[in-house]
C-alpha angles and dihedrals in degrees: 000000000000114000113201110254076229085071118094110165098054107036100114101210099039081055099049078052112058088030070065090068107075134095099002124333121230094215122067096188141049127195120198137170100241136330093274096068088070084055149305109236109084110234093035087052093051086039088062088038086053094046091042090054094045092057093058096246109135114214132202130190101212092198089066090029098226146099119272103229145175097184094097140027087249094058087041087056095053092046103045077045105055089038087051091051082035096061095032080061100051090051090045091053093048086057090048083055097046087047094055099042079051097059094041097054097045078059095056100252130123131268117167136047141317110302117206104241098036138069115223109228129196100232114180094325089322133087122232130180127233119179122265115222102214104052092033084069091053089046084046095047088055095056095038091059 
């Protein structure tokens, strides 16, 4: 299952990082890719950043090709500013979801989850349902009692 990079708390290896942390952790340095895969809400993402730091872990985005700091108002800057585009994205992205759940249900295709009764089928990029026999006679059973 997909956890929003908005999601702090349940994100199992964001957590097993930071639990690294203490005492002592046995890393001193920490590559990323860029800044949003710490995170993508603005002040939690400064908040990991904070406690990484603090920590004494220096960490480096190799897609900017720089250090993510906090030490002067220039490295505060770039960081406030790639959580900010960070987050802008992941709510752009959750639009651009919506959007297209939105079409293809307005086209009669399904978009959400397994349904007791029907069979989800992959039809030309979309899924479709068709009934499934077996478990339509439970579903029918049910009603008919």
């Amino acid at each position: 299952m997909a956890i929003s990079g908005a999601e702090y708390e349940r994100r199992p290896g964001l957590q097993r990082l930071l639990a690294a942390l203490s005492p002592k952790p046995p890393f001193d340095t920490l590559i990323v890719s860029e800044v949003s895969r710490l995170g993508r809400d603005t002040v939690m993402n400064l908040l990991v950043i904070k406690r990484l730091r603090d920590a004494g872990i220096t960490i480096y985005s190799y897609l900017d090709g720089r250090e993510v700091s906090l030490d002067d108002e220039q490295g505060e800057m770039n960081a406030f500013l790639q959580s900010m585009l960070a987050s802008g994205e992941r709510r752009k992205a959750a639009q651009r979801s919506t959007d297209k759940y939105t079409q293809q249900a307005r086209a009669g295709f399904v978009t959400g989850g397994r349904t007791f009764g029907y069979t989800n089928l992959k039809v030309h990029g979309h899924v479709d349902r068709t009934i499934n026999e077996s478990e339509a006679a439970v579903v029918v059973q049910i009603f008919t009692r």
